[in-house]
C-alpha positions as CSV (number, residue, x, y, z in Angstrom):
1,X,-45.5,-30.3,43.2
2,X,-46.8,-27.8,45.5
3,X,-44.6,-25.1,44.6
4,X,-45.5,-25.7,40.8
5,X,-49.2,-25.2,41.7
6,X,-48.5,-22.2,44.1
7,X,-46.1,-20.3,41.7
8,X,-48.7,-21.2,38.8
9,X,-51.7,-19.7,41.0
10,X,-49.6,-16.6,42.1
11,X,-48.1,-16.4,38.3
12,X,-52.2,-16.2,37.4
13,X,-53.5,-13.5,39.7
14,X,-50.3,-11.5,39.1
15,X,-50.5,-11.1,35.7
16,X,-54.2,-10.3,36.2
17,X,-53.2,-7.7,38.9
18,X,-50.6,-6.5,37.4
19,X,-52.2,-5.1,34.1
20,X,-55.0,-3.3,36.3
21,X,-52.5,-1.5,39.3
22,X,-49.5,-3.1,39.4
23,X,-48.1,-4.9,42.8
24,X,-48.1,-8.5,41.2
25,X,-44.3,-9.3,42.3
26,X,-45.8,-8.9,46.0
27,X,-47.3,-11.7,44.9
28,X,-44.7,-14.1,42.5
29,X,-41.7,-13.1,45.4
30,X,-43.1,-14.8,48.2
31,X,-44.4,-17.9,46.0
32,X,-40.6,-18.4,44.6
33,X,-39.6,-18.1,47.8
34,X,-42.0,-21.2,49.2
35,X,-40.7,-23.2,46.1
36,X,-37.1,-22.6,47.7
37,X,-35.6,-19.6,46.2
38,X,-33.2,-17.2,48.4
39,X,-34.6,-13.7,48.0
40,X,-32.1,-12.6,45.2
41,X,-33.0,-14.9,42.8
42,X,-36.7,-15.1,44.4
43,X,-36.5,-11.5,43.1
44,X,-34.7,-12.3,39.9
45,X,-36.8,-15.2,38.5
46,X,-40.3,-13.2,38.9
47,X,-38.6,-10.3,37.2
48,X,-38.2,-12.7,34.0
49,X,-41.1,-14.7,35.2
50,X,-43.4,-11.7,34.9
51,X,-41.5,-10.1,31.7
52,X,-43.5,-11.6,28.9
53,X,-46.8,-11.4,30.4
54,X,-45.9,-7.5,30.5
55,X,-45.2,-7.7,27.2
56,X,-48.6,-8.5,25.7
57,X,-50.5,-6.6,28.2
58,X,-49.0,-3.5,26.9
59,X,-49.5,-5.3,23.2
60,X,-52.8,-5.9,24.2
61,X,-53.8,-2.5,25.5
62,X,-51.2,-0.2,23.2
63,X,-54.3,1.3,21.6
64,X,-55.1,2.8,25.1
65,X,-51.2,4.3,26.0
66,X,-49.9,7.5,24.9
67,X,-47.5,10.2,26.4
68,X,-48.0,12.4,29.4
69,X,-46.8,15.7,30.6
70,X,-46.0,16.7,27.0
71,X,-44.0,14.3,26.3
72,X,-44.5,11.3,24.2
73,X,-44.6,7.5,24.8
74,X,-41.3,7.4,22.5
75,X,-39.4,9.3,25.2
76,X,-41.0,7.7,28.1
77,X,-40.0,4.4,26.6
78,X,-36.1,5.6,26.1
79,X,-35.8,6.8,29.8
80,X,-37.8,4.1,31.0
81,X,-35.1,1.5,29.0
82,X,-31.7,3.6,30.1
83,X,-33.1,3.5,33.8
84,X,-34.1,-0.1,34.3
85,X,-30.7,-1.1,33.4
86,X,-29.4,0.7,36.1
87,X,-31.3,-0.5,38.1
88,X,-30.5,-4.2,36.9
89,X,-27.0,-3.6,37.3
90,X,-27.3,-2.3,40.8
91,X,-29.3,-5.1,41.8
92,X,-26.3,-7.6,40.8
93,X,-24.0,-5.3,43.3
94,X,-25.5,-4.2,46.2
95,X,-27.9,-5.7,49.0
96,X,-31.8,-6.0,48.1
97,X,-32.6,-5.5,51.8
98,X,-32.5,-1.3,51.7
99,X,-35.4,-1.4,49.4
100,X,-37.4,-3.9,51.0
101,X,-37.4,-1.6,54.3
102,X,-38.7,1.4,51.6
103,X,-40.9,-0.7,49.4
104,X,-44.7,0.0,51.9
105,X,-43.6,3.7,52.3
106,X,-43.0,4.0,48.6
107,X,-46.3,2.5,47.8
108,X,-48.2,4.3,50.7
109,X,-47.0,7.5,49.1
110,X,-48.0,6.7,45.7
111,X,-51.2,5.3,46.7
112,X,-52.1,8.6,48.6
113,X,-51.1,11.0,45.4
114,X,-52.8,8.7,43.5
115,X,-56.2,8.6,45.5
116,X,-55.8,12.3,46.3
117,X,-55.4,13.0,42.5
118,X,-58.2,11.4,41.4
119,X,-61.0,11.2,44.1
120,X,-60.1,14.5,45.9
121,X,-57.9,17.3,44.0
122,X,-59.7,19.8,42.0
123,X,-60.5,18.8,38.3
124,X,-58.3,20.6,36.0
125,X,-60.1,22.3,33.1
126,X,-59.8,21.2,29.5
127,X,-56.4,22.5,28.2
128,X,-54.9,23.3,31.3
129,X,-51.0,22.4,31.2
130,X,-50.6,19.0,32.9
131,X,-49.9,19.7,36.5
132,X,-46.1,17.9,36.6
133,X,-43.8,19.7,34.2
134,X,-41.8,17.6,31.7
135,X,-38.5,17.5,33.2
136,X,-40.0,16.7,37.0
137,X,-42.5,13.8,34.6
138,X,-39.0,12.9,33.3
139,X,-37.1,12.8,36.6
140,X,-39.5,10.6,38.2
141,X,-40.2,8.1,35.4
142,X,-36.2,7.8,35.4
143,X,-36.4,7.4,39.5
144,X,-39.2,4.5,38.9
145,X,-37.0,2.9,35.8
146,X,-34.3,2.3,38.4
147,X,-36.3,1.2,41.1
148,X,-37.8,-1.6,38.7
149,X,-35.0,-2.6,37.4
150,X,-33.7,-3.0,41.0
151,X,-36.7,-4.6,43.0
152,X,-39.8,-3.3,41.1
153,X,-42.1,-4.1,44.2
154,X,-45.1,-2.2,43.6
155,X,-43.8,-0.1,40.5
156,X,-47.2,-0.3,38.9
157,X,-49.1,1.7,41.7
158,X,-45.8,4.8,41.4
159,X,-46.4,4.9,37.8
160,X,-50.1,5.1,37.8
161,X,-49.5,7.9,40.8
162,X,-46.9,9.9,38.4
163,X,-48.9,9.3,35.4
164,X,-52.3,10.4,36.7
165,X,-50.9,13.3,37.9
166,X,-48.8,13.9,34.9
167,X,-52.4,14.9,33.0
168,X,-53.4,11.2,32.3
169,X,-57.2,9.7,32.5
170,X,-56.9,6.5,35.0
171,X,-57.8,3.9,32.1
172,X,-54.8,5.0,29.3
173,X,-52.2,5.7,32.9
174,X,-53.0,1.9,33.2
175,X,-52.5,1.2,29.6
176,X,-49.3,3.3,29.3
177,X,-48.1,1.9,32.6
178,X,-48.3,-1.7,31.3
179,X,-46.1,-0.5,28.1
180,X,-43.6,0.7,30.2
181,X,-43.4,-2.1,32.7
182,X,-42.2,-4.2,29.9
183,X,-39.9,-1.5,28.2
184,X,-37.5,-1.2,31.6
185,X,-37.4,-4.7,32.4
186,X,-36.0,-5.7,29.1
187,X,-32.7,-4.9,29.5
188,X,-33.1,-6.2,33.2
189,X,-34.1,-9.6,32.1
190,X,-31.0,-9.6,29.4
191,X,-28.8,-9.0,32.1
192,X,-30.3,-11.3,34.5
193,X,-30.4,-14.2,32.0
194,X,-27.0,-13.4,31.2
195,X,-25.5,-14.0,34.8
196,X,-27.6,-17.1,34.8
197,X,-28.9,-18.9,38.1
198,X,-32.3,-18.9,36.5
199,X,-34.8,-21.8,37.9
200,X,-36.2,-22.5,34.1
201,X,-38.7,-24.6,35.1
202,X,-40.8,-22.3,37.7
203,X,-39.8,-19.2,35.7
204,X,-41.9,-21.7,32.8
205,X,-44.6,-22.1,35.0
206,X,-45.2,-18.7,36.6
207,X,-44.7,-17.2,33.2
208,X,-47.6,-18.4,31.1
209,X,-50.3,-17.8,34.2
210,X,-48.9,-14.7,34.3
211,X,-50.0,-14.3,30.6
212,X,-53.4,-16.0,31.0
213,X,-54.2,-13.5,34.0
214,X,-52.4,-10.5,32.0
215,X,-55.1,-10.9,29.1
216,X,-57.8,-11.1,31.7
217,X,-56.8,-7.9,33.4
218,X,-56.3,-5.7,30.3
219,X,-59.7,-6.8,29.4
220,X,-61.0,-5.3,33.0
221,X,-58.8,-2.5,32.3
222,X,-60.4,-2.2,29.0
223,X,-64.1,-2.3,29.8
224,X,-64.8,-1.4,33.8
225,X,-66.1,2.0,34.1
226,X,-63.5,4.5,35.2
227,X,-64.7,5.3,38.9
228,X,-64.7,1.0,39.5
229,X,-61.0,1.3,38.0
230,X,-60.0,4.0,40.3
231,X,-62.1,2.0,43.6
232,X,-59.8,-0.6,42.4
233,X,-56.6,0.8,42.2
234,X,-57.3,2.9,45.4
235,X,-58.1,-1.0,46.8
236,X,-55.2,-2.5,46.0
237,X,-52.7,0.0,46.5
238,X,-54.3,0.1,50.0
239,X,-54.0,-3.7,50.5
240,X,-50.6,-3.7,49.1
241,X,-49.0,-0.7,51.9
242,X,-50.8,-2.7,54.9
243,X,-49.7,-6.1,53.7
244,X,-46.0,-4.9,53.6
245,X,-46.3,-2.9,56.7
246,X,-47.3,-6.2,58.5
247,X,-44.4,-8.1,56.9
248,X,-41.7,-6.3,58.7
């Protein structure tokens, strides 16, 4: 019963974290664990766990997403499919364990381009070409497709970091982000329900507060002014680096 409520509670403020920075499987893995998972399919039942409550957040804020770097949502979607996969696949043959080791310098990184990009760097005029070409905007949405297909741990702060600095305002980065989420875990969560060892009942439980909170958070993401959005993320991505530092 205690692992219901935990996964429930984690399932709640993930969703709701997850639609304003991202990071809400730091949150989902360690509860599946408590409720007796091993880390593979810890990892494997928040993916699906999570999955529809990134579905209607990027329903819910699609008015707010749109392309970046020149290049449009449709072909951020595609690469963002194709490279999720991947990374699905590779998760089913090879050892999580390299990534966890990467996962607080990943998210240290992004969270210093991010912060850098929009508290520090020099304002780009209206007009000016974004400042990451398409290809490189393509390269590294691919990159983050496979690394959420494969552990996904803190994929939300790397996309708002690439996206930001890809020419995008913080509040439709966020939006577009939480379209994307969804779009490269879908073929993750085919494959994953397809190989089966799926705990139905927490994956249940987890994945309706993850909706409830997913709804809360795109209404934050919505209506917070933009400097409190960028505090936030800047907050989070923060907590997120030093909270995995520790863990190791």
């Amino acid at each position: 019963m205690w692992g219901y409520i935990l996964v429930g509670v984690a399932g709640f403020l993930a969703g709701a974290q997850n639609a304003i920075a991202g990071g809400g499987s730091f949150l989902t893995f360690p509860a599946l664990l408590f409720a007796g998972l091993d880390p593979r399919a810890a990892n494997i039942n928040s993916t699906i766990a999570l999955f529809p409550s990134q579905v209607t957040m990027g329903w819910a804020g699609r008015g707010m997403a749109g392309g970046a770097a020149g290049l449009s949502l449709r072909t951020l979607f595609i690469v963002s499919v194709i490279g999720g996969a991947i990374g699905a696949v590779l998760l089913l043959e090879t050892p999580v364990s390299i990534f966890t080791h990467l996962v607080p310098w990943l998210i240290m990184f992004a969270t210093v381009v991010f912060v850098w990009g929009n508290f520090f760097a020099k304002k780009r005029e209206e007009g000016a070409p974004p400042a990451l070409p398409a290809p490189v905007a393509i390269a590294i949405q691919f990159v983050i497709a496979v690394y959420g297909g494969y552990f996904g741990g803190g994929i939300g702060i790397l996309m708002l970091a690439a996206l930001t600095a890809a020419g995008l305002a913080v509040r439709n980065a966020g939006a577009t982000k939480n379209v994307l989420s969804g779009v490269m875990n879908v073929a993750a969560v085919v494959i994953f329900v397809a190989r089966g060892h799926i705990d139905w009942g927490l994956v249940l439980d987890q994945g309706v507060t993850a909706i409830a909170g997913g709804y809360l958070g795109v209404a934050i993401l919505r209506r917070a002014p933009m400097n409190v959005l960028r505090i936030a993320v800047a907050c989070i991505g923060t907590a997120l680096t030093v909270g995995m530092f520790l863990r190791q």
